[in-house]
N, C-alpha and C positions, 0 to 999 in steps of 0.2 A: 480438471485432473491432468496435470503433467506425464505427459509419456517420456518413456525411454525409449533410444534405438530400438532395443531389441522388440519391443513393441510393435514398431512402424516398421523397422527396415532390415527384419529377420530373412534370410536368404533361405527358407524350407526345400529341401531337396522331397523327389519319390522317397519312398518309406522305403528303406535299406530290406533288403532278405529278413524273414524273421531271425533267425539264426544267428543274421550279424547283430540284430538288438538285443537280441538275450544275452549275448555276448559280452556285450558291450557295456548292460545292464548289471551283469554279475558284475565286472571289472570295478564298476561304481560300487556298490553295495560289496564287496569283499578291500576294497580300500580303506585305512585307518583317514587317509583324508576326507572320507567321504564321511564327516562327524555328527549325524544325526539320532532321534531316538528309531525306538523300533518302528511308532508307529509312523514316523514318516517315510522309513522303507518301505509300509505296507504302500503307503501311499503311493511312492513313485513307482513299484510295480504293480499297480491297480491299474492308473492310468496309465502305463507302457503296455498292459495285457488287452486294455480296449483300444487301443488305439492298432495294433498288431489284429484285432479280432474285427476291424473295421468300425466300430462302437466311438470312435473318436468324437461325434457328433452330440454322444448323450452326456458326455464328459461335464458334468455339473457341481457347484458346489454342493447341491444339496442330496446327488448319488454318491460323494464320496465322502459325505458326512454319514451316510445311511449304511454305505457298503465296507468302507473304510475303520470308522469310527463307533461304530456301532450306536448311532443315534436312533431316534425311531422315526415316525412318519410325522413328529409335530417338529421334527428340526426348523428350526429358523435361524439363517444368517446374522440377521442383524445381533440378532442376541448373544449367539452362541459364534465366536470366532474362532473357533478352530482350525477351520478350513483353510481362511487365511494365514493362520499366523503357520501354520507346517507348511504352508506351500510357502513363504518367507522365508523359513528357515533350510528349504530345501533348495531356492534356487540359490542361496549365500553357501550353501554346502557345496552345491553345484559346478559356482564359479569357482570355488578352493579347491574342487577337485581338477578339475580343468587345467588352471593355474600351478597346480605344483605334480601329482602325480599323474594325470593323463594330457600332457601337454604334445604327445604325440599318437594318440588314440583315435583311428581311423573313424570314428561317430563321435559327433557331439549332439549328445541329448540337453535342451532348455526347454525350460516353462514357461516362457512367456508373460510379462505382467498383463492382468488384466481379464486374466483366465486359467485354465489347467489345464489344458489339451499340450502335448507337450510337442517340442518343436526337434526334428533331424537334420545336422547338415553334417557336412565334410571339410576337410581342410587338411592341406599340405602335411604329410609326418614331418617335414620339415622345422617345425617350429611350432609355437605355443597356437592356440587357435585363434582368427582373429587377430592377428599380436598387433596387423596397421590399423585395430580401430580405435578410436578413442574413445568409445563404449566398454573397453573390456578393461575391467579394474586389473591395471597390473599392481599386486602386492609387493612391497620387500619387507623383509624384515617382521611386519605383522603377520602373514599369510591369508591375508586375501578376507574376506568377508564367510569367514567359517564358523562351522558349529557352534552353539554356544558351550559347548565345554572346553572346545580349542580356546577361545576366547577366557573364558574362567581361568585358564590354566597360566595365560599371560599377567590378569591383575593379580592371581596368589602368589605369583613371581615374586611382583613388584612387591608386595606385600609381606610376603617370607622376606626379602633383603631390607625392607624396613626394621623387619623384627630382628633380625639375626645381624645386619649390617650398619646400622644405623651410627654408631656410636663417629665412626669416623664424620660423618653429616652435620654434627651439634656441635663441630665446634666453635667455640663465640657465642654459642646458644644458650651455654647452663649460668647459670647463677646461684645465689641465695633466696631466691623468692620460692613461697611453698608453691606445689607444683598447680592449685586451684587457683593463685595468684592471677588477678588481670591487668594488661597495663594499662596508665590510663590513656585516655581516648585522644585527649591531645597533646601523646608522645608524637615529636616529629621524626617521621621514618626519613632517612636519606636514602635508603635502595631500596627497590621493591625486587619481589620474588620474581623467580627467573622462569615466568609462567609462558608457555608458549606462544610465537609470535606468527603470524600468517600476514604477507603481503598482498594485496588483492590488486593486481596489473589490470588496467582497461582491458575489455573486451578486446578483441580484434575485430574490425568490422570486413568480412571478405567479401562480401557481394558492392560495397561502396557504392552508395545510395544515400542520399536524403534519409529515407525509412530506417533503412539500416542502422545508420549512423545512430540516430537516436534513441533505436534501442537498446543498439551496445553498450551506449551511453548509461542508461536507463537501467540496462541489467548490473552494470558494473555497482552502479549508487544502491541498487535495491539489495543486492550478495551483502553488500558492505555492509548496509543496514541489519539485515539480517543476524547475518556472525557474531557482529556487536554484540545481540542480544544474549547471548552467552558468556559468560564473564568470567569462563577458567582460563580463556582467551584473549590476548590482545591484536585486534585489527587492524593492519598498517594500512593503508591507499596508498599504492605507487605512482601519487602523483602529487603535487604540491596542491594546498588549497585555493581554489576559484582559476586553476588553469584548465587546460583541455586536458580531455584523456589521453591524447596523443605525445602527453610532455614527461613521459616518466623523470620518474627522481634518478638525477647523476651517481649519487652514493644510494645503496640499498639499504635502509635501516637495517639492526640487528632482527635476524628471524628465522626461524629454523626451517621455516613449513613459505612457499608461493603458491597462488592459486589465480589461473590462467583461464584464460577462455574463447571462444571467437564464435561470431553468427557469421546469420549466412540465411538468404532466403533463397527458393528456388519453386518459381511459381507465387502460390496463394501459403507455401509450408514453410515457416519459421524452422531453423536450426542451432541449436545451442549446442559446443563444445568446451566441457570442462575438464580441467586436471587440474591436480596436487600435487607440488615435486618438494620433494627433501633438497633444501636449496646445499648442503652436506656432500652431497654427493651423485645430486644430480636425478635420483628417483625417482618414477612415478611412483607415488603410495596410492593412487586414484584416480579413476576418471571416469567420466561419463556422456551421451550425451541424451537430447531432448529434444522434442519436436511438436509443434501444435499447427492448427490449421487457423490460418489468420481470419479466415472469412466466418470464423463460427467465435472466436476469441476475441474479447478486448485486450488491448496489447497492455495495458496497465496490468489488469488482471492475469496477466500471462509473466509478465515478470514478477509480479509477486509470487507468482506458484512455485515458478522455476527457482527464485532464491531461496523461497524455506526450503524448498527438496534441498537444497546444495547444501544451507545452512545445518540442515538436520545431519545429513549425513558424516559433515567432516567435523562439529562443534559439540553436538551432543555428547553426555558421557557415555562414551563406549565407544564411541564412533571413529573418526578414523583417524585422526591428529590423538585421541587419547590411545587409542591401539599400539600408535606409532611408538608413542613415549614411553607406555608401560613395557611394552616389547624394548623399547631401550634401554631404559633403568633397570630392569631384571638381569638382563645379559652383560651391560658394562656401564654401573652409576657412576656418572658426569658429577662432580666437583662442585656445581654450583644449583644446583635443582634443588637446597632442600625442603625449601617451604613445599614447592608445587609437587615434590618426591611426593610428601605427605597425604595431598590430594589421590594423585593416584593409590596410593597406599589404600585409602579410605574406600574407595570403588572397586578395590579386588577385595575388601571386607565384606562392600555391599554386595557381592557377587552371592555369600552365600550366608551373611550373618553369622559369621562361627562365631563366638565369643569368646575362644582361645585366640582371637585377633584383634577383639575389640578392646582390652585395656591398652595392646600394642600404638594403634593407630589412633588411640584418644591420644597417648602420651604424647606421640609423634603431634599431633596438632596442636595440643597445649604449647610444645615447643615452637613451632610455627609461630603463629599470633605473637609471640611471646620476640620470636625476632624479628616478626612482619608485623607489629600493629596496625597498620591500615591496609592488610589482608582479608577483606570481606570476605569473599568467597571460606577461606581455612577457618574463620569464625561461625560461615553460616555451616563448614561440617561438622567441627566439634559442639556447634548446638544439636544437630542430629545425633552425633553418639552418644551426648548425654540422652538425648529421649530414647534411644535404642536402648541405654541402661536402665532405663523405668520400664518401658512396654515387654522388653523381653528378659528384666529382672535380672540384669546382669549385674551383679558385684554392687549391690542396693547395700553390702554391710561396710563397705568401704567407708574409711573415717575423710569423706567429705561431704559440701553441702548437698542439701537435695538433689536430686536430678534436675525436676523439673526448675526447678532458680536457676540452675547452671545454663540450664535449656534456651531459658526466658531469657536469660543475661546474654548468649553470647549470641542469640539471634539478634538482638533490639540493638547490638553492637555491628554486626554485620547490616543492618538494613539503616543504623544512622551512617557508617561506613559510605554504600553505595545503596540509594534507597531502591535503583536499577535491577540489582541483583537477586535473583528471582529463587537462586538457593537460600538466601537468607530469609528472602520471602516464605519460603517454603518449610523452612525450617522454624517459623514464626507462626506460623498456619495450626503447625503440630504441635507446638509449645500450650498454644490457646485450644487446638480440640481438646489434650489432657490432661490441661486443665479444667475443660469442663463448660468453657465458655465458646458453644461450637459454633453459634452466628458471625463472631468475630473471626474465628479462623475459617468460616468459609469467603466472608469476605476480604480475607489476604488472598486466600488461594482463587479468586476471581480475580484479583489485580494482577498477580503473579501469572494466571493463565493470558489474561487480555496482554500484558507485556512479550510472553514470549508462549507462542500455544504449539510451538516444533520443539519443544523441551520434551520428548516424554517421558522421564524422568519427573518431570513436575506435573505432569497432565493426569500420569497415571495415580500418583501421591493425590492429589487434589479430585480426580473422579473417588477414589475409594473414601475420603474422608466425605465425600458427598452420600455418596451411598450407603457408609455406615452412620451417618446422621439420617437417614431413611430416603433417601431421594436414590432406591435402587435403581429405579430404570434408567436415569439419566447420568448418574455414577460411574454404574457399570457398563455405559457404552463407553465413557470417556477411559475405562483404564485398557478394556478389550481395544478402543482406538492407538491409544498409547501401545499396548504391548505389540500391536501389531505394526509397529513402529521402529520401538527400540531394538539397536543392534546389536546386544548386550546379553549378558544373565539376563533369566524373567522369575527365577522362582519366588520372588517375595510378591512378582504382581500375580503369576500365576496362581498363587494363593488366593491373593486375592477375589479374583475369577471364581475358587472354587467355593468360598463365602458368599459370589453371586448370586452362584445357582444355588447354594444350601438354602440361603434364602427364598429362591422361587420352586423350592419344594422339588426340583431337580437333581434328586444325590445321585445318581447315575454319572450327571455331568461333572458333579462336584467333586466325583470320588476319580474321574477321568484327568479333570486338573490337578488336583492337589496330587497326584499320582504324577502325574508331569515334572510336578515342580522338583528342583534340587535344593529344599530346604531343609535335608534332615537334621543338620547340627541344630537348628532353633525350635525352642520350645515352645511356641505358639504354633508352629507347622503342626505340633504333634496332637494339641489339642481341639485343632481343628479335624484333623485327620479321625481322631476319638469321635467327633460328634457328629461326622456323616456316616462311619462306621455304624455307629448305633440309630442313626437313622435307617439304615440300611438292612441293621437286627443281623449283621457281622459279628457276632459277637467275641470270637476267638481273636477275630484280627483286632478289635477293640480293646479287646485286653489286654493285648501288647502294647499297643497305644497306652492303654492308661498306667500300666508297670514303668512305662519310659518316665512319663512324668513325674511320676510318685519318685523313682530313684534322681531324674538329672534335673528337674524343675518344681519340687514341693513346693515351694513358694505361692506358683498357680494357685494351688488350692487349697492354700490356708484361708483364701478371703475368695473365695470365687467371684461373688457375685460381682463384688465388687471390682477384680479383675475384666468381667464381661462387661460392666459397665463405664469401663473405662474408655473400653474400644466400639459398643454397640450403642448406640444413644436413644433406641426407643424402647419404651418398658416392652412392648411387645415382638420385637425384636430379639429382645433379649430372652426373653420367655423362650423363644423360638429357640434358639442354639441351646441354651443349656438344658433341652428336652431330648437334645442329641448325645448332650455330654450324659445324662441322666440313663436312658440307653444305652449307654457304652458301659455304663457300673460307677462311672463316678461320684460319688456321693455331694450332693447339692445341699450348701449351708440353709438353713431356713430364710434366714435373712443375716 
């Protein structure tokens, strides 16, 4: 497990006056920066109230599952991640508050990874806290690693200027072709889309040693590796091939995004120093650092730790190279983004599934492909929003082909494209669960996972397609692992979660997640919502649920069963949920 600074080299001061923590406490929690739900403000003054009451010691995941969350005495961690994923979201709240409204705030309260006990120190009103470490993410432009509503708020950005701004974007784009038109596969493209570029510089090795050396070496090749593995990305090395790391490139390829870094041993403790600067204008967008103890680690297995952490954070969708971009195209769209415009476009759709967005950002992709044919990636999204128009019966009267053909078609194009590409993979996975053939798409979504398993975006996709072909227990660790991951929206996996536990007969939990989630525009949210409801013998609240559907999603339940079938794959499975919908009052076809 990779640690962070703030882990190992947290500077904890005495515990300040009560007075100055309640203080200080309020400040956080009455801040619009400080972007969290309710229940993680229970959280953060739960543990601020035991730690002030000397109780710091009992500070547990499973007393603030109990105290906090209102679980009961059978809580289990592994199963039920709650604990983690709000304390995730509250130190990213944390740091955003930090970072922009209390940068001169005589307390700084953190939580520490690795625990909940939460951490006090001080620092200069002079300036932002921390500001000489390279552990504290300085944001621009993004604002820092916040809320996820902060975050939602940057992709529908990106995504309103797609729909509203677009036109000036396509131009050279339209044609005579109907707009389902594909081109063929060996049109030779002469430019490709102007998808973001990251430099990865050698290491710096500061302690200059033998050991050192090597690992710098070592970490520089494994990052590289890594990042690759993400393909909305293009990976430079700042270095010519089969030279030293020591021989940077004279001219700097085109790239918007560098990423730096330097070790350092001191003793038996490894030190890792990274950032990310807007090569633009000179910014950090990020940084962090890491530390293991050499005498307990093999050093192979310490850089691979160390690269997927770095990988995940800056490559992943959500994460901080796409933060960056969305935050840019929203506020001043650049001239030449527009295949990769679209991309982002498509991620502040997926943020919450409206369907008032999704004919928008299909169109926007059709165009894409259509100027970028050997665009894998824009091919393996517009395969996804054709299956978002099946599964959540979006505009199914539209005079084109099937969904699911379109699905099939422009994934098998994305993955002859780049067979690397793990959104296409994934978007080929889902093509074959709906259609029915679910052996095969769990063996996509295994190759896809073994290729890149710091995607969680695909981890979480691929544990739920597992779990809903009946492998709950193993499913449902893998998306609880992913969402406690992702930097992003969660309410379409948080959903999912809440199908975990309806499943293991936990609606308490189930009714706790889906209550989380921000999925009210889509109609599947709501019919899941209906049939914990009526597990639960809510009936009032179920009603409403099923009024919702009946007016904005009849479709549902003209073929029910067969709609549950589509998504639950064992007869008894299935039985299971629509005893909930049945519950809730809505009426179940015989067959």
């Amino acid at each position: 497990m990779v640690q962070t600074r703030s882990e190992v080299d947290a500077a904890p001061i005495v515990l300040p006056p009560e007075a100055e923590v309640r203080a200080q406490l309020e400040r956080i929690q009455s801040s619009s920066e400080f972007d969290v739900p309710e229940r993680a403000r229970r959280f953060l003054a739960y543990v601020i109230d035991e730690v002030v009451a000397g109780r710091g010691d009992r500070i547990k995941g499973y007393s603030i599952a109990v105290e906090v969350f209102g679980r009961d005495s059978s809580f289990d961690s592994q199963n039920d991640p709650v604990v983690r994923i709000e304390a995730a979201r509250i130190r990213r709240a944390l740091e955003r508050y930090y970072l922009l409204a209390g940068q001169n705030d005589p307390i700084i309260i953190t939580i520490p990874k690795g625990g909940y006990v939460p951490v006090f120190s001080r620092h200069d009103r002079g300036g932002p806290p921390d500001a000489d470490s390279s552990s504290q993410v300085l944001a621009v432009e993004t604002g820092g690693e916040g809320g996820d509503r902060g975050w939602k708020t940057v992709f529908l950005a990106a995504t309103l200027f797609c729909i509203l701004g677009a036109s000036a974007l396509y131009v050279g784009w339209r044609g005579n072709e109907a707009p389902d038109a594909m081109p063929n596969a060996a049109t030779e493209v002469s430019t490709a889309p102007d998808v973001p570029g990251v430099i990865v510089a050698p290491f710096e090795d500061l302690s200059e040693t033998g050991d050192s050396k090597i690992v710098a070496r070592g970490l520089t090749d494994k990052v590289i590796e890594q990042i690759s593995k993400f393909k909305e990305i293009v990976v430079i090395a700042d270095r010519p091939p089969g030279t030293s790391g020591e021989t940077p490139l004279k001219v700097a390829p085109p790239a918007r995004y560098a990423l730096s870094g330097s070790v350092r041993f001191a003793g038996d403790k490894l030190w890792l120093s990274t950032r990310l600067v807007n090569r633009e204008n000179g910014s950090v967008l990020w940084a962090e650092s890491y530390s293991e103890d050499l005498q307990v680690r093999n050093v192979l297995e310490l850089e691979s730790d160390v690269a997927r952490a770095v990988a995940s954070a800056l490559a992943q969708p959500y994460g901080v190279i796409f933060r960056a971009d969305a935050s840019k195209v929203a506020s001043s769209p650049p001239d030449d983004w527009e295949a990769y415009q679209c991309t982002l476009a498509y991620y502040g759709y997926r943020a919450d599934l409206n369907p008032q967005t999704h004919a928008s950002v299909q169109d926007c992709l059709k165009r894409a492909v259509k100027g970028f044919p050997g665009y894998a990636t824009a091919w393996a999204l517009l395969s996804l929003t054709y299956i978002d128009q099946l599964r959540f019966r979006y505009r199914l009267d539209a005079p084109t082909s099937p969904p699911l053909d379109l699905a099939m078609e422009t994934a098998r194009r994305a993955v002859e494209l780049d067979p690397q590409n793990v959104r296409g993979l994934q978007a080929e996975m889902l093509a074959f669960f709906f259609r029915g053939d679910v052996d095969t798409a769990l063996n996509i979504g295994a190759r896809a996972f073994a290729m890149n398993p710091n995607d969680p975006e695909l981890s979480a996709e691929y544990g739920l397609r597992m779990a809903l072909s009946g492998q709950w227990k193993r499913g449902c660790a893998l998306v609880s692992d992913a969402v406690s991951r992702n930097t992003g929206p969660l309410g379409y996996f948080e959903t999912g979660l809440a199908v975990c536990f309806y499943m293991q007969r936990n609606y308490v939990a189930a009714e706790q997640w889906i209550r989380a989630a921000d999925a009210q525009a889509n109609p599947l949210y709501h019919l899941i919502v209906a049939a914990i409801l009526g597990q639960l013998e809510k009936s009032v609240d179920a009603a409403k649920e099923r009024r919702w559907i009946e007016t904005n999603a009849p479709g549902f339940l003209g073929n029910l069963r067969r709609e549950v079938a589509m998504r639950i794959h064992r007869p008894e499975d299935q039985a299971h949920f629509m005893e909930g919908l049945a519950k809730a009052g809505i009426p179940i076809p015989i067959r």
